[in-house]
C-alpha positions in Angstrom: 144.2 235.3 83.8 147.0 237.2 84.8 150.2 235.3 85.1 152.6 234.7 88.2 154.7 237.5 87.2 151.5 240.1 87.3 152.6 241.5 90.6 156.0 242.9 89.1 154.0 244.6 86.6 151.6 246.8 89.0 152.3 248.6 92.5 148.3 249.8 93.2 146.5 246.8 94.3 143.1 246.6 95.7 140.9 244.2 97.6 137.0 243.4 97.0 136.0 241.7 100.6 139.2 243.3 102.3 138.0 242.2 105.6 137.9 238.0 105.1 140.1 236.5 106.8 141.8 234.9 104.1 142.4 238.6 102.4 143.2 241.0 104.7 146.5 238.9 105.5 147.6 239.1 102.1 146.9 242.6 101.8 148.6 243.6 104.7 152.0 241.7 103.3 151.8 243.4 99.9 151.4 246.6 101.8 154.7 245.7 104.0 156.1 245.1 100.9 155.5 248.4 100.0 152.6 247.9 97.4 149.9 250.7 97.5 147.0 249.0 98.9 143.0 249.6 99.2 140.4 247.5 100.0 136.5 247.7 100.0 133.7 245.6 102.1 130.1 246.1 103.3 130.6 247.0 106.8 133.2 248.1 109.3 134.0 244.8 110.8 136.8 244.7 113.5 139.5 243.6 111.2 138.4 247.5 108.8 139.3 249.0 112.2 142.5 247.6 112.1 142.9 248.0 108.3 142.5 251.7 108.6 144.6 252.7 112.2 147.0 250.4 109.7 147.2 253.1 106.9 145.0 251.1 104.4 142.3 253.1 102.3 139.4 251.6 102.6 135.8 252.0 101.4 132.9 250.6 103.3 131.0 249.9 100.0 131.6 248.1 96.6 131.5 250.9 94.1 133.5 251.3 90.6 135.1 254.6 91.9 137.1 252.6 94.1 139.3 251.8 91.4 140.7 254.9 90.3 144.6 254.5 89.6 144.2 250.4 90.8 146.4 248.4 88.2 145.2 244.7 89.9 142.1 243.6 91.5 142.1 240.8 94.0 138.9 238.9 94.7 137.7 236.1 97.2 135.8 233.3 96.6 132.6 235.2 98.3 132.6 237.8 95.9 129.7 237.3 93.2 130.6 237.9 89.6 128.0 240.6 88.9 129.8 242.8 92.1 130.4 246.9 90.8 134.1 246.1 91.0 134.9 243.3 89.4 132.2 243.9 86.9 134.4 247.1 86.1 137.4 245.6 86.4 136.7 243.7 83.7 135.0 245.8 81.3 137.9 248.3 81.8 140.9 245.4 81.3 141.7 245.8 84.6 143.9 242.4 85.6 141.6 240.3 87.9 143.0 237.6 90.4 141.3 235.3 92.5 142.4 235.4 96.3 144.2 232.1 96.5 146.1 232.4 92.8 147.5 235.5 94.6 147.8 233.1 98.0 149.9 230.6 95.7 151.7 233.4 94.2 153.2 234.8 97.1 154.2 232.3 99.2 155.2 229.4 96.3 158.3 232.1 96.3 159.5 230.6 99.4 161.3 227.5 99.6 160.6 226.2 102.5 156.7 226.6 102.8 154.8 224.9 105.1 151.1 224.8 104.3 148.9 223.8 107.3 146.2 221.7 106.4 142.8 219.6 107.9 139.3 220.0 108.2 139.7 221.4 111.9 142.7 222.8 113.4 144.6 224.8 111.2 144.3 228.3 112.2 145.7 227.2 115.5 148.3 224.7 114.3 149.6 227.4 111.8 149.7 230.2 114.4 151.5 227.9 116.7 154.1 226.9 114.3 154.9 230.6 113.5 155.5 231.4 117.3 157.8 228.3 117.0 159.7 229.1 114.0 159.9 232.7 115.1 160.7 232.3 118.5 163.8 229.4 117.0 165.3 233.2 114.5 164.1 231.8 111.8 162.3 235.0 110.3 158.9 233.5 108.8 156.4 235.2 106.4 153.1 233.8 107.5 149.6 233.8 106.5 147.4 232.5 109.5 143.3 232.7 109.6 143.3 234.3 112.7 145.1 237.1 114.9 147.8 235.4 116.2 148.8 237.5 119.6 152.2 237.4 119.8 152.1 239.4 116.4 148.9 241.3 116.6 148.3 240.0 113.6 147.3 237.4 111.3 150.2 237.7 108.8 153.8 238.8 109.2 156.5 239.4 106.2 160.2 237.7 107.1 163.1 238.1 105.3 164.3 234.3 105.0 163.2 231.4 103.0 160.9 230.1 105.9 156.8 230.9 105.2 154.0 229.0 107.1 150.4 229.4 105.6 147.1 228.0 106.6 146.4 225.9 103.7 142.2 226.1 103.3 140.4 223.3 101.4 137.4 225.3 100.4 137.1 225.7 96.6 140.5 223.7 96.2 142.3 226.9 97.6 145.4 224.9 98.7 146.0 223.3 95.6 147.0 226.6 94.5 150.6 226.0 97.3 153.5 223.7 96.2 154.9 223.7 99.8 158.1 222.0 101.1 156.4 220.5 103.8 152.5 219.7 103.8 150.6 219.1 107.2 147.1 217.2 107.2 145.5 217.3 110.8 142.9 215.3 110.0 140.2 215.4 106.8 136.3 215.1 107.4 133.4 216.0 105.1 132.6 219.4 105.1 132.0 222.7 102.8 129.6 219.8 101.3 128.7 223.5 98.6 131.7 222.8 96.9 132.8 219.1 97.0 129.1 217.4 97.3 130.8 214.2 99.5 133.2 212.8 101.1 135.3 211.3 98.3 135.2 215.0 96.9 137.0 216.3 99.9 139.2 213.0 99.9 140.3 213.9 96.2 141.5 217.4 97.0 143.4 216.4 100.1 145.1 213.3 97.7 146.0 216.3 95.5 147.4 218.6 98.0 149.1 215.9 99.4 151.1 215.4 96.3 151.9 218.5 95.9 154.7 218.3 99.0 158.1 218.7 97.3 160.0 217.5 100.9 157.8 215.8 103.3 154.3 215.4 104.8 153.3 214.9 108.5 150.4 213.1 109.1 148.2 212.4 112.0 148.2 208.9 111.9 145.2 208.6 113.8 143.3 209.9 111.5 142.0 207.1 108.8 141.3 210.0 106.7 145.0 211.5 106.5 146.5 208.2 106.0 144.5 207.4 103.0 144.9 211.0 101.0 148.8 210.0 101.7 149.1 206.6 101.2 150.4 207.2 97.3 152.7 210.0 98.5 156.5 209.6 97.6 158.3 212.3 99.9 159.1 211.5 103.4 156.2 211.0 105.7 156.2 211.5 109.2 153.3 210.3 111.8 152.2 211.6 114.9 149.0 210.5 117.0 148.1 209.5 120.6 147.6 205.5 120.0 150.9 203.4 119.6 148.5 200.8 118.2 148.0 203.0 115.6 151.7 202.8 113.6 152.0 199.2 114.6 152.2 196.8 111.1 152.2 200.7 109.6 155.4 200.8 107.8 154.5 203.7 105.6 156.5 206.3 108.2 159.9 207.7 108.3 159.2 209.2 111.6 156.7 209.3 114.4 155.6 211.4 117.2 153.5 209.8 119.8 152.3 211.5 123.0 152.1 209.6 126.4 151.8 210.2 130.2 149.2 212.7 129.0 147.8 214.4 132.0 144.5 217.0 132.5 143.8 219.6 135.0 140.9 221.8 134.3 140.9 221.3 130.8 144.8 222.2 130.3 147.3 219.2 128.9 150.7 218.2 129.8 152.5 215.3 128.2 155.4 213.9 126.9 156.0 213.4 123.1 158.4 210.1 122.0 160.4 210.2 119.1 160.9 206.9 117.0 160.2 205.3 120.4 162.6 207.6 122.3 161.8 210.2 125.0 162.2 214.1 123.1 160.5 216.4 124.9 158.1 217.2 127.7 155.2 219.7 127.1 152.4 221.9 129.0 150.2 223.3 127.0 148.6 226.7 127.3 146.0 226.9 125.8 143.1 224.4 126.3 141.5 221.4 124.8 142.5 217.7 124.2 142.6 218.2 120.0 145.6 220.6 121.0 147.6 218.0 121.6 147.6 217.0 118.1 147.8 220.4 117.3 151.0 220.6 119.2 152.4 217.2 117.6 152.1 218.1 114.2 154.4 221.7 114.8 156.6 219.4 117.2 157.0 216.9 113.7 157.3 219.9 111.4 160.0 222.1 113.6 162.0 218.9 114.2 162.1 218.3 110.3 163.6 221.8 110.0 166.3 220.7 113.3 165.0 223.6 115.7 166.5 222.3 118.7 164.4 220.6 121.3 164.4 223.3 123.8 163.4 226.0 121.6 160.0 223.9 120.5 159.3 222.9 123.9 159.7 226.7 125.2 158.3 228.1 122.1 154.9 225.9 122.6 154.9 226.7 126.4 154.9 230.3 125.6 152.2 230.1 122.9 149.0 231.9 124.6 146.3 231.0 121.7 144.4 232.7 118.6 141.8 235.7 118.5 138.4 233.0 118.5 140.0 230.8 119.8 139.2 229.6 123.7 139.6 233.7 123.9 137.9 234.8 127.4 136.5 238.5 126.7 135.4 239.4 130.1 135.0 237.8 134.0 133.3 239.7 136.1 131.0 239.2 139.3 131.3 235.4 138.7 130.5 235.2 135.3 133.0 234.6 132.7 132.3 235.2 128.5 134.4 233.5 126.1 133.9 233.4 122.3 135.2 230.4 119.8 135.1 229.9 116.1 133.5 226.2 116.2 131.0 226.2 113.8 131.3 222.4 112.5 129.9 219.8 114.9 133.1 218.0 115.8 134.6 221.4 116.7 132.1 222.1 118.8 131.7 218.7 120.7 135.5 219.2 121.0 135.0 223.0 122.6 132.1 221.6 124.8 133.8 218.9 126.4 136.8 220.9 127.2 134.6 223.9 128.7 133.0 221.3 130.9 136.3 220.1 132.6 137.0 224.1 133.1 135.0 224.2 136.5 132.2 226.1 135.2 128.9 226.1 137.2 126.7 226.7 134.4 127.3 226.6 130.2 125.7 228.9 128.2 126.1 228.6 124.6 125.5 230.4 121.8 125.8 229.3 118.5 125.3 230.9 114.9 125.2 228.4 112.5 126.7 229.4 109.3 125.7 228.4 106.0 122.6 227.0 104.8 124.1 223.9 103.6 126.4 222.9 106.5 123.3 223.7 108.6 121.3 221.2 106.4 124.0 218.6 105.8 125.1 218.1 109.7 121.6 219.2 111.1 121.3 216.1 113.7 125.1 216.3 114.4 125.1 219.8 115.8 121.6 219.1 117.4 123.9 216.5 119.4 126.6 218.7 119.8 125.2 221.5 120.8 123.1 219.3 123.9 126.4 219.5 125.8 125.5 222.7 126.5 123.6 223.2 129.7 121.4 225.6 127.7 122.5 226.6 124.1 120.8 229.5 122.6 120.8 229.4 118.1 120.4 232.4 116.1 119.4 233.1 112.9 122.0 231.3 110.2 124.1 233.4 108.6 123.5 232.6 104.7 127.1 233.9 103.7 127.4 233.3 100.3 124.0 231.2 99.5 120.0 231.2 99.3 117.8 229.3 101.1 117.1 226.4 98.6 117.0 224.0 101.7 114.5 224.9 103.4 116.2 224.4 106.9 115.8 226.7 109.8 117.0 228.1 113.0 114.0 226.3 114.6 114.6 223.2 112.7 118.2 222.5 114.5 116.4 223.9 118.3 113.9 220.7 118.1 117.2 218.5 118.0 118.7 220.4 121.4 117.9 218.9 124.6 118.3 222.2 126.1 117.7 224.6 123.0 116.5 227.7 122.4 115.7 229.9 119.2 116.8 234.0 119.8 116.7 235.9 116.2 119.3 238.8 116.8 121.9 239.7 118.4 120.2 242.3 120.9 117.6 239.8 122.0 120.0 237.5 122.6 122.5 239.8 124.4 119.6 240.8 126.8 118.1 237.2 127.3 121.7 235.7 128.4 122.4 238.6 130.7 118.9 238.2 132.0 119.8 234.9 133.3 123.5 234.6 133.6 124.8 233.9 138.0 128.5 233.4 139.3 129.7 230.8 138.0 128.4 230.8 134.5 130.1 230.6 131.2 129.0 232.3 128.2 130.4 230.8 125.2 129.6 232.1 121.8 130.6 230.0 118.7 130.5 230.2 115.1 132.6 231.0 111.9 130.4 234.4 110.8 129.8 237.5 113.0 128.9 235.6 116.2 132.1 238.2 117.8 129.7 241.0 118.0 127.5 239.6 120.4 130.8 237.9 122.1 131.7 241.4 122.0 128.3 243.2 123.2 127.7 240.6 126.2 131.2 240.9 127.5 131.2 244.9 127.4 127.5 245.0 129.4 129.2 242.1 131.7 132.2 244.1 132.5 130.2 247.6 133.2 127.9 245.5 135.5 
């Protein structure tokens, strides 16, 4: 295993699964750092567009020749051990690094990290503390899971000792970050592949936690957070919605509470109390009630680092959302098509209930479900989930990196839906919803995999209607 000084050893560095959204960030920051990049994947996937009109070489297959002139090759947790790269890599001594040894790598240089962490959340939370942080002059690197749109980007390289990085639980990638301050949103069973329970995904968050050189914040509402912290000895600060919740709780430096929280059409305003005292007022631009605890936590962290009130409270008001995020693709002739990345049966409950404040006439969902195993493990939970929907249509899973050794279906998870309906692909599925879509209609797509296509499909046929 190469050691943290491999990447002042080599300046040709390439990518197996450029286009995860873990990878591509990282590649893009060793290419701003004027490394020679490359990259490979199976198909041309939005983010290959953008790798390409970028200046990146990229090849849209796995194949030894790839590698000609590479000194290091970076791999991601997806990648299979027997793939024609790596496989070569190794036979040929070509230095191999996982994708979050080279995550820990780059941004452990900075010393004041902030790694974003929690079952759900993150990618937002993250993004919106980089618009904070960069709107306050502070000049952050950050690595963010999705394109944040004030940067056109998911990553951006900054010259100061400020970084912000989504911090990702799956296969104990986070553990890999010894950050300066360490956020937990909230901690919940999932990627059940890797950590088979609970107390698995409990023991990597403890970990993480202790990692935090400076402080954690902590959403004190969450019993979860507060347990994976409860042994931490660096300053912890809490932030929630209940007041109840830090009473007889003396296990906080600081809290964060929002009250006077008011809704119109699924949008937030509220004001946020510090140690009791009033801070800061805030309306929130992007939708949904868990982005108020979204917007707490970066309140918490920017206030740690003293940005001044005004710039957090203007920086948060300005911030306009993440690529899969609530993003409306098209509205046209009444009918509006908006595409989210929920693909975990709280986050879609949460997307659900904030859609249905939105005015809507009509929702029509359409969900992917990804992975075999998540499918299996929260089968009922999205069956409930998903019956929010006023009719929510389920493709075929997307297997990702397993085998079917479950035995669960598509069909399976449609019997649970009040309103459900089983489409395979994405063309019937395109043609059934615009079939039946009137003014007044939402159609929402969800899921973590490829579900962007047909996002993307339905809202180009809607638009040229």
């Amino acid at each position: 295993m190469p050691s943290e000084s491999i990447l002042e050893k080599v300046k040709n560095v390439h990518f197996v699964g450029i286009g995860g959204s873990g990878m591509y960030p990282l590649a893009k920051i060793l290419k701003d750092e004027g490394y020679i990049v490359s990259g490979s994947d199976n198909y041309l996937s939005d983010t290959l567009q953008d790798a390409i009109s970028s200046g990146f070489r990229i090849y849209e297959e796995h194949d030894e020749k790839n590698l000609t002139g590479v000194e290091l090759v970076v791999y991601s947790a997806a990648i299979k051990s027997d793939n024609p790269e790596l496989t070569f890599a190794k036979m040929n001594n070509i230095p191999t690094l996982e994708r979050a040894k080279l995550l820990g790598i780059v941004m452990n240089r900075y010393k004041k990290l902030v790694a974003v962490s929690g079952t759900h959340g993150k990618t937002t939370a993250s993004a919106m503390l980089t618009h904070i942080f960069v709107n306050s002059g502070l000049d952050p690197t950050a690595v963010i899971g999705g394109k944040l749109k004030s940067l056109n980007g998911n990553s951006r390289l900054g010259h100061s000792e400020f970084a912000v990085c989504e911090a990702c639980e799956y296969v104990d990638t986070f553990l890999n970050l010894n950050p300066s301050s360490g956020v937990i949103l909230n901690v919940e069973e999932d990627h059940l592949d890797y950590f088979k329970n609970i107390d698995g995904v409990l023991n990597s968050f403890t970990k993480f936690a202790n990692n935090a050189k400076d402080c954690l914040v902590i959403n004190a509402d969450d019993l979860n957070s507060v347990k994976v912290t409860k042994n931490s000895d660096v300053k912890r600060i809490g932030f929630g919605l209940n007041l109840e919740t830090f009473k007889n709780k003396k296990i906080f430096d600081k809290i964060f509470i929002a009250k006077d929280i008011k809704e119109d059409r699924g949008f937030y305003s509220f004001s946020v109390l510090k140690d009791g005292k009033e801070f800061l007022n805030v309306n929130l631009q992007i939708p949904g009630r868990h982005n108020i605890y979204n917007a707490l936590a970066c309140v918490a962290v920017a206030d740690f680092y003293n940005i001044p009130e005004h710039k957090i409270k203007n920086s948060i008001e300005t911030f306009s959302g993440v690529h899969r995020r609530f993003e409306i693709l098209a509205v046209r002739n009444g009918i509006t098509v908006m595409d989210d990345f929920a693909h975990h049966p709280t986050e879609i409950t949460s997307t659900l209930n904030t859609v249905a404040k939105m005015g809507y006439t009509r929702v029509i969902a359409v969900f992917q479900p990804h992975t075999y195993s998540r499918t299996y493990t929260f089968l009922r939970e999205f069956g409930a989930a998903l019956s929010l929907a006023d009719l929510a249509i389920v493709s075929e899973i997307l297997a990702v990196r397993e085998k079917n050794r479950y035995n669960i279906y598509s069909e399976d998870l449609v019997k649970l839906i009040k309103n459900g309906k089983y489409i395979k692909t994405f063309k019937e599925i395109t043609d059934y919803v615009l079939g039946i879509a009137k003014p007044g209609d939402l159609i929402l797509t969800m899921g973590g995999g490829n579900i962007y296509k047909c996002a993307n499909e339905i809202a180009k046929k809607v638009e040229n209607a």
